[in-house]
C-alpha positions, -999 to +999 in steps of 0.1 A: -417+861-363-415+851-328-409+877-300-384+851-280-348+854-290-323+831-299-320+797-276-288+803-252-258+781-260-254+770-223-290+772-208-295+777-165-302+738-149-338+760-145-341+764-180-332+727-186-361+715-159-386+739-175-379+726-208-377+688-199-414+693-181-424+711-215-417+679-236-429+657-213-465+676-207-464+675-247-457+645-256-463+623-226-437+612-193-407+598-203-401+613-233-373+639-226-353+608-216-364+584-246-356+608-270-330+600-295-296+623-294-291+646-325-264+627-349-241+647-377-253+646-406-240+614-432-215+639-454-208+659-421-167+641-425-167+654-459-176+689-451-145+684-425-124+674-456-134+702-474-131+727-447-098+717-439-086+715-476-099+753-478-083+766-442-045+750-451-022+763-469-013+754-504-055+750-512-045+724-543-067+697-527-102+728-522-117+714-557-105+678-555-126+675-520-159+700-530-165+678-557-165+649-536-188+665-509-209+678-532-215+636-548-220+627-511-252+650-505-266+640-541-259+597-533-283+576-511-274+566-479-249+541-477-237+545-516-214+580-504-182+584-519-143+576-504-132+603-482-102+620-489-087+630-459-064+659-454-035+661-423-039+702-414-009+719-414-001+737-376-005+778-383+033+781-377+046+758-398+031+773-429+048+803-419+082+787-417+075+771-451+068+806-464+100+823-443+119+796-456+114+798-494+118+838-492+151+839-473+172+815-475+194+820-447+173+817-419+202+801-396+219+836-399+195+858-392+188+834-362+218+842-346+221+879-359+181+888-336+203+871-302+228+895-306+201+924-309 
């Protein structure tokens, strides 16, 4: 186990010299700026599908897209499968969906909360 904590999401620009002059001493000059950035993982917009497909409301599309992120981490690179791609629904307008299908007069009781 090692005695330092966890890394800090948004390091001090002393922290960021002390590490660049790490990886250089390590592995030579130059190489904090020739190193490659980090890229999402291949199925990383399929996890997005399915994270989407879990958070909205109606969840009819949560099997549908779990099957097909679960085919893209088993196929070789290259070979993954279709995406299928979900619009989210805003927070609010699931509620009006919901208001709407359990009382149907919504205009009325509109007008009845301005005369409150």
């Amino acid at each position: 186990m090692s005695s330092q904590g966890p890394h800090p999401s948004n390091p001090s620009p002393e922290a960021i010299a002390q590490r660049r002059n790490l990886v250089d001493a390590k592995f030579g000059p130059g190489a904090w700026e020739n190193s490659k950035p980090v890229r999402p993982h291949r199925c990383n917009g399929h996890v997005e599908d399915f994270m989407v497909a879990v958070t909205t409301w109606p969840m009819n599309d949560a099997g549908l897209t779990f099957r097909i992120m679960a085919k893209c981490f088993f196929t070789e690179q290259g070979k993954e499968p279709e995406r299928h791609y979900k619009q989210p629904v805003p927070f609010g307008q699931q509620l009006g969906q919901k208001r709407g299908m359990w009382w149907s007069g919504d205009e009325n009781t509109a007008e009845q909360e301005k005369h409150w």
